[in-house]
N, C-alpha and C positions, 0 to 999 in steps of 0.2 A: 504494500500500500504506500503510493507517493503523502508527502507530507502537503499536498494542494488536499489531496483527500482526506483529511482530519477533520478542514474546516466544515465539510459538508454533514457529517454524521450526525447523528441525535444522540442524545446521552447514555442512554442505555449502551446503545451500540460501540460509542466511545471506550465506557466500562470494557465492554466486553473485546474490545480490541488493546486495550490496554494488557486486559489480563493476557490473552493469547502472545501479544507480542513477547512479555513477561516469560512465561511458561518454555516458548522458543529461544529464547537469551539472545531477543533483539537487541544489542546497543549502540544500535544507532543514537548519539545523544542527541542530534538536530528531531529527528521524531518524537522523542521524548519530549524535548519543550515544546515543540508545536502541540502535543498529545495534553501538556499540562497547561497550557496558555489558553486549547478549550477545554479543558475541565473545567478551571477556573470562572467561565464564561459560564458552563450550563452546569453547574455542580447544584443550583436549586430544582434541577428538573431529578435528578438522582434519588433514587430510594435508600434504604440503609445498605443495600448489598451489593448496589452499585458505586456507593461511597468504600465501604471496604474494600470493595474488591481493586478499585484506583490506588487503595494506600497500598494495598498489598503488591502491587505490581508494580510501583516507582520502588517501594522498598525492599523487591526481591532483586531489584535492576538495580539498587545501590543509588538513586536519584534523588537526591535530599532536596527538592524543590521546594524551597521554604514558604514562598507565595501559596504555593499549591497545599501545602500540609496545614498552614494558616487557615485554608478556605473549608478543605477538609476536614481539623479540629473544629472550627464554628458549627458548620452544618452535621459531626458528627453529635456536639452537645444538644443542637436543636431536637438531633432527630432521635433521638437513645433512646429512648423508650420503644421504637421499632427496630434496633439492633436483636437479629437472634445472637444465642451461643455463638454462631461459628461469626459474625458477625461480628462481634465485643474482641473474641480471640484474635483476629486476622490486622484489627485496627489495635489493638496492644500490641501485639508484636509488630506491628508496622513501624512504631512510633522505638520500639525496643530496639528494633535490628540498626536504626539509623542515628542512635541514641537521642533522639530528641525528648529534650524535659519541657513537661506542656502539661501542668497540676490541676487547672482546669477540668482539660480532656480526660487523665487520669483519673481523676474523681469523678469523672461522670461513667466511665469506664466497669469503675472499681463498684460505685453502688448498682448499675444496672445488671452488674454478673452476681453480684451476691441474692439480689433480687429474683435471678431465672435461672442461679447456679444448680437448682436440683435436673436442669435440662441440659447440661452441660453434658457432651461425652469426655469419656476419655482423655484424647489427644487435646482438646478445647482446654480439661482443667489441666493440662498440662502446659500448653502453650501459655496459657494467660499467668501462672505461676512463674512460668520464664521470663515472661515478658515482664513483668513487674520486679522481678529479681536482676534482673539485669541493666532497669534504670533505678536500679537499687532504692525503693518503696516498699516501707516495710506497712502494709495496713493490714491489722489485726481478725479485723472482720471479713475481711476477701479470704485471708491465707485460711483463716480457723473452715471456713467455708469450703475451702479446695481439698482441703484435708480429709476434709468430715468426708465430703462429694468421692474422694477417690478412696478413701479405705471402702466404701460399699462396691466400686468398680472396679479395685483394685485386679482383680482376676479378668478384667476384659485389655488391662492397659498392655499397650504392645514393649518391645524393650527402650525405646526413645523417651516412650511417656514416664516410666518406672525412672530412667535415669534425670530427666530432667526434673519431673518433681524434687527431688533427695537433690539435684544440683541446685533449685532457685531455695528451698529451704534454709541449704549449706550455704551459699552466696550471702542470704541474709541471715548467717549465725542464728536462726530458731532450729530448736530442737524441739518438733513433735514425734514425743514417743510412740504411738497410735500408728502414726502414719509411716514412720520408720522401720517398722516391723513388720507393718504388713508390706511394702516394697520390700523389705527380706525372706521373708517367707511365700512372697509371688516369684521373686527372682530365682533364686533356691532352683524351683519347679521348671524352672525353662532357661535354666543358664546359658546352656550349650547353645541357645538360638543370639544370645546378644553378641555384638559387633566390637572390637576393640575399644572406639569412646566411650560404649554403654559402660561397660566393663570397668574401663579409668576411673571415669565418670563419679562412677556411683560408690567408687572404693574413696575416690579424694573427697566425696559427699558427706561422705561416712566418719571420715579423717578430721575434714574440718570441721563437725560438730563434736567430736573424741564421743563418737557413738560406740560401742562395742559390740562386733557382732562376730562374733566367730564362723559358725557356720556357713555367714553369708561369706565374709573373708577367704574361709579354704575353695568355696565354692567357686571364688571370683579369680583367685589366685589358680585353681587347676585349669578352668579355664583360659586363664591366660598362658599360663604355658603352653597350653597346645597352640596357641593363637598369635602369640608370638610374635612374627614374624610379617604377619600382619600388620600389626602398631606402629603406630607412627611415633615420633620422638617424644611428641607432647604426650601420650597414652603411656609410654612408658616409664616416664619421670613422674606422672599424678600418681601411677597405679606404684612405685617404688616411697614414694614419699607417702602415701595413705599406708600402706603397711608400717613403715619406718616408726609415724607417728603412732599409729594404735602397739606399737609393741609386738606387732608379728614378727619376731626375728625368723623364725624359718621359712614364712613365706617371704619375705624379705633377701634373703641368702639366695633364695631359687629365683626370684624374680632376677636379681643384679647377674647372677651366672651366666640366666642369657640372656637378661634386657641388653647389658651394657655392650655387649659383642656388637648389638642389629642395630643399637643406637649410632653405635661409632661407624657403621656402615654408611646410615645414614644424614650422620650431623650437618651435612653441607645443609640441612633444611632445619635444623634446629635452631632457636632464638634462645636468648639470654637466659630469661625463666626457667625452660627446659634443663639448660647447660645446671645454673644453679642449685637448683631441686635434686638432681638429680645425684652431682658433685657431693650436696649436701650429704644424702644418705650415707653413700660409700667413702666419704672421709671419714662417716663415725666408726669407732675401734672395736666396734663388735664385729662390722663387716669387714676384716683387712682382705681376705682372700680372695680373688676372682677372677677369671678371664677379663682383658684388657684394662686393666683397676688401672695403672700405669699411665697406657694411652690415652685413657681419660683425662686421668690430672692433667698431664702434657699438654695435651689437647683444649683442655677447659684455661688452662694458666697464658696459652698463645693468643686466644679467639678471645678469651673473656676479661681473664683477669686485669693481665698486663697492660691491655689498651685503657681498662678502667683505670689503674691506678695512674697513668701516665698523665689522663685528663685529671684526677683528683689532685695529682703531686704540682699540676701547673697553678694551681690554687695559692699555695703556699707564695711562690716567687712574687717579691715588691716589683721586678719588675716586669710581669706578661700581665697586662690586663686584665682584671679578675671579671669583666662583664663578658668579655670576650671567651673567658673562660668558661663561662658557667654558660655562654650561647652553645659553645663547642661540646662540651658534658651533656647538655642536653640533646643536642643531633645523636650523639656517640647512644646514648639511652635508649631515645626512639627509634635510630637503627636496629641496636640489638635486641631492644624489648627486655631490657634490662632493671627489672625494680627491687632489687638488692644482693649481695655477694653472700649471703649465707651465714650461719655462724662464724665458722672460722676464719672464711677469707676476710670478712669484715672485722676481726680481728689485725689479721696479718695487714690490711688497708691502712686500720688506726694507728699502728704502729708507726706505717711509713708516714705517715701524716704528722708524728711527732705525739701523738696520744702515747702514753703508757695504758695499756692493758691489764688493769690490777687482777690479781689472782685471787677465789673465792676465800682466802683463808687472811686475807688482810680486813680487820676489824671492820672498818669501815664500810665496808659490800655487804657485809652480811644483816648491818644494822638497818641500810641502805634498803636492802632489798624485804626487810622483814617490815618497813614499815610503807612500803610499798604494797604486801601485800596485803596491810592491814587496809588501806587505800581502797585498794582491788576488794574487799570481802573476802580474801585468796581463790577469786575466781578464776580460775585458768582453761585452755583449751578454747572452748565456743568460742571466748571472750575476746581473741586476739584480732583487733580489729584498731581502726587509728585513737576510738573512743575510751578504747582501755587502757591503752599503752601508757604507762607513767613513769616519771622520771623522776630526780631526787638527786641537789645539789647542793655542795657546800664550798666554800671557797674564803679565803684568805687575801685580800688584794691589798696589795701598797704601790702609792704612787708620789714620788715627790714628800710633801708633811702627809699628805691623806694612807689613812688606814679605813677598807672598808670589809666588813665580817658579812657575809652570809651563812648563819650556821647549821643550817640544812633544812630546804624548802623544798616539798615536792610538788609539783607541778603535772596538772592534765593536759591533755589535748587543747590547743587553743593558740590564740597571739597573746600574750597576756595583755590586761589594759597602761600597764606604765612603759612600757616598747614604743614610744613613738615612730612616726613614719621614717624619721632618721637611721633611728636604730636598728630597726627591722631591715632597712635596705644594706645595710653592714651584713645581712649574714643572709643571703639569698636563699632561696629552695629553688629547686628544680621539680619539674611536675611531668608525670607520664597517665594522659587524661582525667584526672583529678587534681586537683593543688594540692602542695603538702607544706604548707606553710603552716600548718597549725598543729604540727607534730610535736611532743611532748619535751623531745631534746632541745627542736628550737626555742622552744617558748623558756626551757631552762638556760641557756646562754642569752637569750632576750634580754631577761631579768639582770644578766651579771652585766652585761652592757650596760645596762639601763640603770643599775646602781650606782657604776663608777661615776656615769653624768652627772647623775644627783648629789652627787656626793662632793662637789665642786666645780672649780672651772676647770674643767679636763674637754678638751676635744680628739677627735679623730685619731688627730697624728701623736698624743700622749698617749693613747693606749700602748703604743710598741714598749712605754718605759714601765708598764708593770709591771712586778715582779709579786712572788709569792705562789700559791696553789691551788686548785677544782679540783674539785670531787665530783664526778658524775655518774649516775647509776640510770640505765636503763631497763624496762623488766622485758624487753623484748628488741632483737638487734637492729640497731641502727638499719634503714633504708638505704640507696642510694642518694636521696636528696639528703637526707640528715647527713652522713659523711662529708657531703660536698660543704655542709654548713658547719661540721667541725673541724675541716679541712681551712674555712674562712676564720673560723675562730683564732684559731693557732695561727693564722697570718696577721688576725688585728694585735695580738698579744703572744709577740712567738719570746718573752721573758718570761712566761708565768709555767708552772710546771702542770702538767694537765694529767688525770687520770683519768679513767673509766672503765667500767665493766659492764655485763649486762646479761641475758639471757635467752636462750630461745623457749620461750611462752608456748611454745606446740606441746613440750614435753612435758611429763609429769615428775620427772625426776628435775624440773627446774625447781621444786617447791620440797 
């Protein structure tokens, strides 16, 4: 169909060429706008299926026409009440796939499904639980709904549905025990039909709520062995890191024997996360043993490491540009898809950054970390998320006559309020589709900044002359923007003597 022939069609028909074109993975993008420039035009002549079915088919085609999704969202609020199931599904995930946040449309979304959820199949309460987990909306009433809806249909759901429920759950750190088990006990029964992501999927689902299920575990784990070969990098790094964390060492040991061989086959397509996760497991000392353990590290320290610390280490230098710097760190990020080095390498990073890494047996960590937890409620596992992460500082600063004590303040997620826009701009973050400015380490160096100010007339170029020492504790490891921000730290103040330690919050042996 010429794009002269858009202008002529009727709505309906529009709809329906949209979706065809869609379905054939037309991308032609000049069709596209012409297709969306008359929607836009006759989007009131549209009924509710005609409406979905245009979101669904810019957003299977990747088309983020914001005009069009503006016109869309309007006429989808108008019309919701004539939205079915598959209807409500298709315009959530439209809006999911493309990331667009549109709270309105959501809300109007989220009450018309809980309204006609008992007509929902299947794959619909599944979709729409994706789709809300993945523009990360936690509503109470929608989820308790999807839940209720799919333990009664639980035995109709196919394996895409089973994993993505237990995925949008996991995403948003809720754990229903109900719905958790019955996805265990349906999976169980027809394992040998799920696909390698099912499989990942549903074990890192599991992982990151610190669910326990055994028998679902060995089920997912035999499976994967035979399957093997199959997986892609990302399947094999979830489904190694879901065991690691639940404490399966044996399936763990069998997973790495031969994940890591078809991984290293395959890495030219693996991304940072992957590489990470993955690193992660097989540096811990339970697992030393294993076909290609070597190649990996090697492998992992050329592609991942080295280039990371290279960008962090230009941090430090008075004289390379530190905006330039942190432009560079972030391309370097978003290439690799890189949103942290793991326990230890973040370790070994700190190090080169001029951090001391205090060891768990100096007084100070443990007091640090115990009042931390008291912070937490000693909530661990579900909880690791940026809203629980906390931090805990103390420090000692002299500059010139001025003495200034901070004698140990623990600090949540946030900017805090005495960080002026000054100060804040001293110690940058770097962000990989969310911002991370308001992460618990920053807001705890914020504050040391932002006391020395107060604390006289000290500008910019005095901080290089303090001297003295930080204490910093974190209860779960540094990211890669926080390192680039302790990396800045140690540049405004590379006299003062810097500690830190910290945890990884997956485990239960942190507590």
């Amino acid at each position: 169909m010429c794009q002269a022939k858009i202008a002529v069609l009727n709505a309906q028909d529009l709809s329906n060429s949209a979706w065809s074109f869609a379905r054939l993975a037309v991308s032609h993008l000049p069709l596209w706008e012409a297709m969306a420039a008359q929607a836009i035009r006759k989007m009131k002549s549209l009924g509710s299926q005609g409406i979905s079915s245009i979101a669904w088919a810019f957003s299977h085609m990747l088309v983020a026409n914001q005009p069009l999704f503006d016109v869309i969202s309007a006429a989808s609020v108008r019309l919701i009440t004539d939205f079915t199931d598959q209807s409500l599904a298709l315009t959530a995930w439209s809006w999911a796939t493309l990331l667009i946040q549109d709270d309105p449309l959501m809300s109007a979304l989220s009450s018309e499904s809980v309204r006609k959820i008992a007509h929902f199949s299947p794959q619909h309460l599944s979709t729409t639980a994706w789709a809300f987990a993945k523009l990360l909306i936690w509503n109470p009433t929608l989820f308790t709904s999807i839940a209720s809806q799919a333990i009664d249909k639980i035995t109709q759901c196919d394996p895409q549905s089973h994993a993505n429920l237990a995925w949008s759950f996991a995403t948003l750190c809720r754990v229903d025990e109900p719905l958790l088990k019955a996805i265990s006990a349906s999976a169980i029964s027809q394992i040998s039909e799920w696909m390698p992501q099912e499989l990942s999927n549903t074990a890192w689902s599991f992982a990151r709520l610190k669910f326990q299920d055994g028998p679902l575990l060995t089920a997912i784990a035999a499976e994967a062995l035979l399957k093997i070969t199959e997986f892609a990098s990302l399947n094999i790094a979830n489904t190694a890191w879901a065991f690691y964390v639940l404490s399966e060492t044996s399936h763990v040991a069998a997973v790495l024997s031969v994940g890591v061989p078809h991984f290293l086959r395959i890495a030219d397509h693996s991304v940072g996360t992957e590489w990470v996760d993955l690193v992660g497991v097989a540096e811990s000392q339970t697992f030393s043993l294993f076909p290609g353990r070597d190649d990996l590290f090697r492998q992992f320290e050329l592609q991942i490491f080295r280039p990371a610390l290279e960008h962090l280490a230009l941090l430090l230098d008075p004289m390379v540009d530190r905006m330039d710097s942190m432009r560079k760190l972030k391309i370097f990020v978003d290439e690799r898809q890189l949103p942290h080095l793991g326990m230890h390498y973040t370790g070994r990073a700190l190090t080169a950054l001029g951090w001391h890494v205090a060891l768990d047996s100096e007084p100070w960590v443990a007091a640090a970390r115990m009042e931390a937890w008291a912070a937490q409620g000693l909530s661990i596992g579900t909880e690791v998320r940026t809203e629980r992460i906390v931090a805990w500082v103390a420090a000692t600063l002299c500059v010139r006559d001025l003495r200034v004590e901070i004698p140990g303040r623990l600090l949540h997620a946030g900017v805090p309020p005495e960080a002026n826009e000054e100060v804040q701009g001293l110690l940058q973050p770097t962000f990989r589709h969310l911002s991370r400015d308001d992460h618990a380490e920053r807001a705890a160096l914020l504050i040391v900044v932002a006391a020395l100010f107060r604390a006289g007339p000290i500008g910019t170029s005095q901080l290089a002359e303090v001297s003295g020492s930080l204490r910093l504790y974190v209860s779960h490891f540094p990211c890669i923007s926080c390192l680039a921000v302790l990396g800045q730290f140690k540049r405004l103040l590379p006299e003062l003597a810097l500690a830190v330690a910290f945890d990884d919050a997956w485990l239960d042996s942190s507590m």
